[in-house]
VEXDREN-723592 format. One record per residue (C-alpha): x, y, z; residue in three letters. Coordinates in Angstrom, 2 decimals, padded with zeros to 5 digits. Layout:
# VEXDREN-723592
(site (X; Y; Z); ALA)
...
# end
This chain:
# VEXDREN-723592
(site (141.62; 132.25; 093.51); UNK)
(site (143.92; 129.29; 092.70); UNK)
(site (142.88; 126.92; 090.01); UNK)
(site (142.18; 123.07; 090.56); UNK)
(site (144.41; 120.46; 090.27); UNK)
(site (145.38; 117.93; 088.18); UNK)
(site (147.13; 115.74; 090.36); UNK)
(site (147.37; 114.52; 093.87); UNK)
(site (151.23; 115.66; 093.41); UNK)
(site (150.17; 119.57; 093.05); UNK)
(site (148.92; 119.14; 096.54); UNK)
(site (152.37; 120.92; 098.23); UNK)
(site (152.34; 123.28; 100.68); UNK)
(site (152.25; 126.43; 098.24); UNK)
(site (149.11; 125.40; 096.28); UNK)
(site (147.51; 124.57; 099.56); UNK)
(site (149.21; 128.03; 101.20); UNK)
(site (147.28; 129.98; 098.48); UNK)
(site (144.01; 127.87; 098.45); UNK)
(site (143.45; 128.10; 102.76); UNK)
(site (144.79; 131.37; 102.73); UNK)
(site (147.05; 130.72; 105.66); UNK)
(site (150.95; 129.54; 105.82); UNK)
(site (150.77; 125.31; 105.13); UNK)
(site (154.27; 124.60; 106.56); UNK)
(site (154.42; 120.74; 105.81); UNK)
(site (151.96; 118.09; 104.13); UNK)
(site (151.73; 114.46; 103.28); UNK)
(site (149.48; 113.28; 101.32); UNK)
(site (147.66; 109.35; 101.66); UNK)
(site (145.10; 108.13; 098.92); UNK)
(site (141.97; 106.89; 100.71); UNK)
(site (138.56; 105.34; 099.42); UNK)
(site (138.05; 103.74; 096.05); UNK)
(site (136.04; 106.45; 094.19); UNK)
(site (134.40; 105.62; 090.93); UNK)
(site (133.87; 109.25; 089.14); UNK)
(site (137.17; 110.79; 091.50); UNK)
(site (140.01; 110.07; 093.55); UNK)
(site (140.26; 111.42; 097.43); UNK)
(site (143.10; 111.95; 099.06); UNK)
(site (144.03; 112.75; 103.12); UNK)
(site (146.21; 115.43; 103.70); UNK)
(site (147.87; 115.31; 107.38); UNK)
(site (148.81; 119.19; 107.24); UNK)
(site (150.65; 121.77; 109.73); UNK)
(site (148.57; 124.68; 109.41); UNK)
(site (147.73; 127.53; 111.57); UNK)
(site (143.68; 127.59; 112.12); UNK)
(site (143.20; 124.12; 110.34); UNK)
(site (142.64; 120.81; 111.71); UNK)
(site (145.70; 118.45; 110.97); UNK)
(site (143.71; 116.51; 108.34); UNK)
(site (141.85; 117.48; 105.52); UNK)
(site (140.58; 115.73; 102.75); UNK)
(site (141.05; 116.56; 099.14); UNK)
(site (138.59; 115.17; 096.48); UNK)
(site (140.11; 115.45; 092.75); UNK)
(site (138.78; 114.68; 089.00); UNK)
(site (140.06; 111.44; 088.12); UNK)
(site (140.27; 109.37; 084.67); UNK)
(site (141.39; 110.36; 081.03); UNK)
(site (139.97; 113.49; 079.29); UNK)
(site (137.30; 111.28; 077.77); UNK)
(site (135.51; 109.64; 080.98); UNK)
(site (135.56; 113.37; 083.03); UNK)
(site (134.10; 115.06; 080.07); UNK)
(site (131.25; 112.62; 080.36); UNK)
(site (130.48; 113.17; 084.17); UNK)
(site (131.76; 117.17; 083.59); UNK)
(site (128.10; 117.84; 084.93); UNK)
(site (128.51; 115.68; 087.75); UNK)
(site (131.50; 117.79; 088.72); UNK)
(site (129.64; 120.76; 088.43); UNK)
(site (126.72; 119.86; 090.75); UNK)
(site (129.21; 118.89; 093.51); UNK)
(site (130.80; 122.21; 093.81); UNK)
(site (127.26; 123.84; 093.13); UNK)
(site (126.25; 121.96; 096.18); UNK)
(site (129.01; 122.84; 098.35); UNK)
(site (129.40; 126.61; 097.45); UNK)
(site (125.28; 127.04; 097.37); UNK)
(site (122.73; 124.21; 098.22); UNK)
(site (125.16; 122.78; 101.70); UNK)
(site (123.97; 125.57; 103.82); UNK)
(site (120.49; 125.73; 102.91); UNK)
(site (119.52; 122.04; 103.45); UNK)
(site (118.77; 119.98; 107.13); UNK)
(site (121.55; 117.37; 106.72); UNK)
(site (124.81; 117.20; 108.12); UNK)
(site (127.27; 117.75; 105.18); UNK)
(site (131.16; 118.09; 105.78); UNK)
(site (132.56; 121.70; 106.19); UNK)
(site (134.37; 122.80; 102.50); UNK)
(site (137.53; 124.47; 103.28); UNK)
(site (137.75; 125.38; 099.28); UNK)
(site (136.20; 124.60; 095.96); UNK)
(site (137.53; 125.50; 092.39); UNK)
(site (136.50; 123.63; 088.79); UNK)
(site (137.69; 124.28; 085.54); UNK)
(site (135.24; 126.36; 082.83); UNK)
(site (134.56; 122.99; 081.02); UNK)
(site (134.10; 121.36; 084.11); UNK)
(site (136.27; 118.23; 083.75); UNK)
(site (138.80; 119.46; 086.52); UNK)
(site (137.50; 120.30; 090.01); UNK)
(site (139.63; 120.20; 093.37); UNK)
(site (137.27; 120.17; 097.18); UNK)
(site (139.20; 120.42; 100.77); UNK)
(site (136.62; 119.02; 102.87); UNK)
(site (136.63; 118.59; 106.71); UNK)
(site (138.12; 115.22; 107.26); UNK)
(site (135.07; 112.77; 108.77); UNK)
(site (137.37; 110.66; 111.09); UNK)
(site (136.17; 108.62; 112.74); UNK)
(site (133.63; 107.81; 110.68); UNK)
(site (134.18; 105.15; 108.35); UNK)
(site (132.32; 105.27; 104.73); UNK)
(site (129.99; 101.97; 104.79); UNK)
(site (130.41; 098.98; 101.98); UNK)
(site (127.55; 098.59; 099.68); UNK)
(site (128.27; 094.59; 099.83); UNK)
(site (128.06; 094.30; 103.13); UNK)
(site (125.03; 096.12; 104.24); UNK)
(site (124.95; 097.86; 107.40); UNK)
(site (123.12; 097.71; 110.65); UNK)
(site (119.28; 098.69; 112.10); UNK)
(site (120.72; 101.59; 113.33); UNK)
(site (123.26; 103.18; 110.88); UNK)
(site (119.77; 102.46; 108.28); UNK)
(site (117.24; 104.77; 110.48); UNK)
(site (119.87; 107.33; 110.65); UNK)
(site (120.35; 107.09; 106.92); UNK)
(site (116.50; 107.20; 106.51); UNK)
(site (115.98; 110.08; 108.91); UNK)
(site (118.63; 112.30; 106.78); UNK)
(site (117.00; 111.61; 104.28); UNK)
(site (113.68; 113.04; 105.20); UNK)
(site (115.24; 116.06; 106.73); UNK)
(site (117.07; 116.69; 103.25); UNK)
(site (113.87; 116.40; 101.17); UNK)
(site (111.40; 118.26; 103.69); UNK)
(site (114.02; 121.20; 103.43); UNK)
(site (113.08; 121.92; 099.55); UNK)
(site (109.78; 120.31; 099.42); UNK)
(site (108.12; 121.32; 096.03); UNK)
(site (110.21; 124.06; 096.63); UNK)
(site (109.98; 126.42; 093.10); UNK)
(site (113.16; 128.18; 093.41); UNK)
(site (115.35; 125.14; 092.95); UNK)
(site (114.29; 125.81; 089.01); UNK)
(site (116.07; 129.44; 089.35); UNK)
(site (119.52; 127.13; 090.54); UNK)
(site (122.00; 126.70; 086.92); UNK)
(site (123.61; 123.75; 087.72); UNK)
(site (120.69; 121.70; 088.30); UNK)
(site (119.76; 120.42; 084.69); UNK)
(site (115.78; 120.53; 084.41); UNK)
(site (114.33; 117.27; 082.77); UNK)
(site (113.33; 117.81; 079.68); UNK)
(site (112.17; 115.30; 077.16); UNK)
(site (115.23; 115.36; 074.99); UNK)
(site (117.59; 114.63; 078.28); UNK)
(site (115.40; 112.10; 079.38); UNK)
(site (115.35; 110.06; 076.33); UNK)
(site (119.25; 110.57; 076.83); UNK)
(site (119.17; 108.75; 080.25); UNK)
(site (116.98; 106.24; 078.65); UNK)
(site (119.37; 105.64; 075.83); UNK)
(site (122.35; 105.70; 077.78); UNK)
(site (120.80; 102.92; 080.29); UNK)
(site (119.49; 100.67; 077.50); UNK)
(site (123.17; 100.86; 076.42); UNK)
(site (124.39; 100.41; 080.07); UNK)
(site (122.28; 097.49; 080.94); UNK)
(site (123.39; 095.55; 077.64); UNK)
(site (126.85; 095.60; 079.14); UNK)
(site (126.57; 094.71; 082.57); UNK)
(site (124.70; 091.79; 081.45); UNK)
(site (127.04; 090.89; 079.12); UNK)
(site (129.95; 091.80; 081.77); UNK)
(site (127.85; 089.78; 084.72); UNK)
(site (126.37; 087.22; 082.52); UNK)
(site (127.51; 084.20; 084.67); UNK)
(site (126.94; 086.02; 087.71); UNK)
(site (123.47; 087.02; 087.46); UNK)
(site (120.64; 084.76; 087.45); UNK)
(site (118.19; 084.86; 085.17); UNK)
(site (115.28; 086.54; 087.10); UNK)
(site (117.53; 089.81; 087.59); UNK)
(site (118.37; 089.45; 083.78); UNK)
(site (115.05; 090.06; 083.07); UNK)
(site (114.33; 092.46; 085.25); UNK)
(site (117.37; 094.80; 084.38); UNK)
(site (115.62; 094.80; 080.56); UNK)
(site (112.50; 095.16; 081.78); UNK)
(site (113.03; 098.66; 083.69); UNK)
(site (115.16; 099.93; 081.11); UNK)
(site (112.42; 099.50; 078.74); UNK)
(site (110.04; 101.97; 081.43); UNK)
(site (112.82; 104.41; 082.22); UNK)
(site (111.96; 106.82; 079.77); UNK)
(site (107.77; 107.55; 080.83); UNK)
(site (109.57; 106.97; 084.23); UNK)
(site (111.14; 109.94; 084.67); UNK)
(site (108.80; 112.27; 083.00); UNK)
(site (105.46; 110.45; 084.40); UNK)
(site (106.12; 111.68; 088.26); UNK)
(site (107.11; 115.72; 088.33); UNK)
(site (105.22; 115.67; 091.82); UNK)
(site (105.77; 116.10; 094.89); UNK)
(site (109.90; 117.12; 093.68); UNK)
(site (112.59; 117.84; 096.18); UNK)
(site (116.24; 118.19; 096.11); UNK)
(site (117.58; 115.00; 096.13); UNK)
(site (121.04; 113.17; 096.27); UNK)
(site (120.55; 110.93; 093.78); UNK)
(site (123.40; 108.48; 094.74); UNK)
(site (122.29; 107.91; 098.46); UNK)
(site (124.28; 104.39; 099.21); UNK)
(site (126.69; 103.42; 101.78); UNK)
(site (129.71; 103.89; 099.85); UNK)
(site (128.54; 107.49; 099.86); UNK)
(site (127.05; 107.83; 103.80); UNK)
(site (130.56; 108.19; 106.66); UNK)
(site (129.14; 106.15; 109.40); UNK)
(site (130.03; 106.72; 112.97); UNK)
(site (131.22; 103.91; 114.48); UNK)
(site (129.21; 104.39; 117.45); UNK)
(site (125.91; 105.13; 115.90); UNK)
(site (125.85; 108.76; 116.33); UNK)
(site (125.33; 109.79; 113.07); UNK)
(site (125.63; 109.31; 109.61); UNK)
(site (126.84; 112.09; 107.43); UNK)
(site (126.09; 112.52; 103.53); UNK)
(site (129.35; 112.89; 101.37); UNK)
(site (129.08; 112.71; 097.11); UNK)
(site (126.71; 115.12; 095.98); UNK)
(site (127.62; 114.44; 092.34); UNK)
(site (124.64; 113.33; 091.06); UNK)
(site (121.98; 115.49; 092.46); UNK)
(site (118.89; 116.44; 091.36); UNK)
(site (115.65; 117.80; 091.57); UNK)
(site (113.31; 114.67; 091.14); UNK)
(site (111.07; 112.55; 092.93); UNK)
(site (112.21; 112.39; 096.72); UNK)
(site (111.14; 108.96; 096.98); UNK)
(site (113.61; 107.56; 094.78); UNK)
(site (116.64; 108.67; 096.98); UNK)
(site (114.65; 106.46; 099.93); UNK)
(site (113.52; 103.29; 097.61); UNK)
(site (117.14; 103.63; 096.05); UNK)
(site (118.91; 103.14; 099.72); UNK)
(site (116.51; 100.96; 101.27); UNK)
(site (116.28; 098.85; 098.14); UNK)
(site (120.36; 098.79; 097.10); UNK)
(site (122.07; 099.04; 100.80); UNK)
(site (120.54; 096.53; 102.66); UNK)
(site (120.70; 092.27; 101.67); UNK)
(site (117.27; 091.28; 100.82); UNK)
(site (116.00; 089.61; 103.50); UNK)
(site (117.29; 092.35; 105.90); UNK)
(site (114.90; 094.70; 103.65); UNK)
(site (112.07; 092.50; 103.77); UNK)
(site (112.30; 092.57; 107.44); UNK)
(site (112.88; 096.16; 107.99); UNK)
(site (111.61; 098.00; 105.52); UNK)
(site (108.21; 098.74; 107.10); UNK)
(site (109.93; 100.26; 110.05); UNK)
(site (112.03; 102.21; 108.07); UNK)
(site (109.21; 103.68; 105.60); UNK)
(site (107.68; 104.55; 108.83); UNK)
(site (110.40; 106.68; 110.65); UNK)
(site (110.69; 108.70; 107.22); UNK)
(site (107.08; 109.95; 106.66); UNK)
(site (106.61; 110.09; 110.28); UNK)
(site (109.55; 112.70; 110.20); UNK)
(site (108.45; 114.00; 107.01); UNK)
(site (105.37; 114.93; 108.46); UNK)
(site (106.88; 116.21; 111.78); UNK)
(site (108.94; 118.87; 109.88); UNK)
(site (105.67; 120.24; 108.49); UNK)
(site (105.28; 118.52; 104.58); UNK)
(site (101.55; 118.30; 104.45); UNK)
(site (098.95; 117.49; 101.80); UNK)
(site (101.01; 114.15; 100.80); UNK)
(site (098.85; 111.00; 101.87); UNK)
(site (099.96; 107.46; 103.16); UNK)
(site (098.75; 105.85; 099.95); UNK)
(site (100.41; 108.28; 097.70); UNK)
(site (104.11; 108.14; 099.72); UNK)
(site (103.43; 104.51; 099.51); UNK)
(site (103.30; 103.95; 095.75); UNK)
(site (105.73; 107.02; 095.45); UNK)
(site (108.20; 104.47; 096.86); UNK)
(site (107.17; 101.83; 094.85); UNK)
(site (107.92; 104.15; 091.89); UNK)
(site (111.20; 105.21; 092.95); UNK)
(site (112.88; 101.73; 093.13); UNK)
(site (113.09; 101.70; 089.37); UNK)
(site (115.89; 104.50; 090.61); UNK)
(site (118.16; 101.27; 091.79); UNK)
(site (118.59; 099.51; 088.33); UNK)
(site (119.06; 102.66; 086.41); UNK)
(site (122.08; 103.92; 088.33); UNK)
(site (123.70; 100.89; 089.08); UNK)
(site (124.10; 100.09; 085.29); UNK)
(site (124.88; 103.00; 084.79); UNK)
(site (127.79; 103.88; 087.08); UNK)
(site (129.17; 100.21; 085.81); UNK)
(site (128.87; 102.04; 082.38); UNK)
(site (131.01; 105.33; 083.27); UNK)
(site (132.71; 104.48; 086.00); UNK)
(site (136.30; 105.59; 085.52); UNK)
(site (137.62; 103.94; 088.49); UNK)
(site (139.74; 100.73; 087.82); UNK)
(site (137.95; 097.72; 087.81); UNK)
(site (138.61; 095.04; 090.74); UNK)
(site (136.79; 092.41; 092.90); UNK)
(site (135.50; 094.77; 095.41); UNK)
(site (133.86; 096.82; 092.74); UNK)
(site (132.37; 093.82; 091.22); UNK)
(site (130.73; 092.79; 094.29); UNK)
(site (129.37; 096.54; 094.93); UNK)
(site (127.90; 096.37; 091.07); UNK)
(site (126.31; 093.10; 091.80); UNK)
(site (125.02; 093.44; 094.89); UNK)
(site (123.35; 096.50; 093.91); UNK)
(site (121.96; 095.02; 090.79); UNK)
(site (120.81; 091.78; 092.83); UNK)
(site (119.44; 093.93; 095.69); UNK)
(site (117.34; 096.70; 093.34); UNK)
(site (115.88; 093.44; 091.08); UNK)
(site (114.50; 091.78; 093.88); UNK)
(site (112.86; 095.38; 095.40); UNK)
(site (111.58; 096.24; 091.98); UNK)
(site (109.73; 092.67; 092.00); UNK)
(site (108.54; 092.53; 095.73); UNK)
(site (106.59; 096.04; 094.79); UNK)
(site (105.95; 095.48; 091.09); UNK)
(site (107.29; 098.52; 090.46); UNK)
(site (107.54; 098.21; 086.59); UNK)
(site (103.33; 098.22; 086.55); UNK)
(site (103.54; 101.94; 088.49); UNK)
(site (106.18; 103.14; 086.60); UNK)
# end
């Protein structure tokens, strides 16, 4: 087993001759996406048995900022090497996965998604790119519906009291500095409300252990690879997942990926096609009413991790990820007060 790398430059045809197990007899190597936690590359490769891409996804940042999202590493090759089979949800193949003991190096060859395109949080994306989004969704929780054995899986950290009063912490922390980074960008409504769920987040995540599912935990458009023709959407970024209340992957898409009014207008439609699904795949005893506020609930999940990926992102910061932060931020404030989410929390 070859070890991960370090750097897009160890990508050669030896390392990647030892790591597919078959002769690599030429590669180049082309930097794609703008990854806040990693860096991906595409490697156009001559390979018997191989398609000519592949895509390589590396650690990225100093030793400092991929100690901090170490865990994050190791839930994406925990995914990959156990949970990617086992779940209703199309998932790219993994050629090969390897992470270093403490976790702050990891190296993935994934199948390369072409022509799929990942979406842009800023921009939104259309009616039917969202019910495809929303119907993955439902197939990924229904799969491990209150499903006991995901407590038997190591990577997945339970909740506990002590780490939730971490996340709590570290998003108090994390909302004090994107407000003080976005001060003259945000208005004074979304101000408010970013301190006001941050105040709830700690009874938040230990108030709602039921119904639990696996969920992504990061379910945006920078992380969905739409097909340009509407034929599917398929799920890349399984850093952050979890086993938590499957609701907040849903309020956390619907309420962060589309602009406001767009939500307002579909939303109804789109909470629809995922119990209606849910249900269809055989998830019983869980009522309108309860899914209902369940969703209401889970768009305190929108605040929390957009301050927080601000807070330890490692990618460099630029205009484009300025307007993802914001538009997040802007997008989750207005969902959390449309369903007055804080007084269910």
């Amino acid at each position: 087993m070859t070890s991960p790398v370090t750097s897009a430059d160890q990508l050669n045809e030896k390392w990647l001759s030892d790591a597919l197990e078959t002769e690599v007899r030429s590669v180049s190597v082309e930097r794609i996406g703008t990854g806040q936690t990693s860096s991906t590359y595409r490697l156009v490769i001559d390979a018997d048995g191989y398609a000519p891409t592949l895509i390589a996804k590396l650690a990225s940042g100093d030793e400092e900022a991929r100690r901090r999202v170490a865990t994050a590493h190791r839930n994406e090759i925990g995914f990959y090497r156990l949970l990617a089979a086992q779940v209703n949800v199309p998932v790219p193949d993994c050629w090969y996965s390897a992470i270093s003991d403490d976790g702050t190096w990891f190296t993935l060859l994934l199948e390369d998604l072409s022509p799929r395109q990942p979406g842009r949080q800023s921009d939104g994306c259309s009616p039917i790119h969202a019910t495809l989004a929303v119907q993955n969704l439902s197939r990924l929780h229904a799969s491990r519906w209150n499903d006991g054995a995901l407590t038997e899986v190591d990577f997945l950290l339970p909740l506990t009291e002590a780490r939730a009063a971490f996340l709590a912490e570290l998003a108090r922390t994390a909302t004090d500095q994107f407000i003080a980074r976005y001060e003259h960008r945000l208005d004074a409504d979304d101000v408010a409300t970013l301190r006001a769920v941050a105040e709830v987040l700690f009874e938040w995540q230990l108030n709602h252990p039921e119904p639990f599912s696996l969920v992504h935990g990061d379910y945006r458009l920078d992380n969905l690879m739409l097909h340009p023709a509407g034929k599917d959407v398929v799920v890349v970024d399984w850093q952050t997942l979890a086993v938590a209340l499957p609701a907040r992957d849903l309020s956390y898409f619907i309420g962060t990926s589309l602009p406001i009014e767009q939500r307002r207008a579909q939303e109804e439609r789109l909470l629809a096609t995922y119990y209606e699904l849910l249900q269809a795949q055989g998830v019983t005893g869980y009522s309108l009413d309860r899914f209902t506020t369940d969703y209401r609930i889970g768009q305190l999940h929108g605040p929390m991790i957009t301050v927080i990926g601000s807070l330890t992102s490692s990618g460099q910061r630029d205009a484009r990820a300025d307007e993802m932060f914001l538009s997040m931020a802007r997008r989750s404030c207005a969902a959390v007060r449309d369903h007055r989410s804080i007084d269910v929390a």
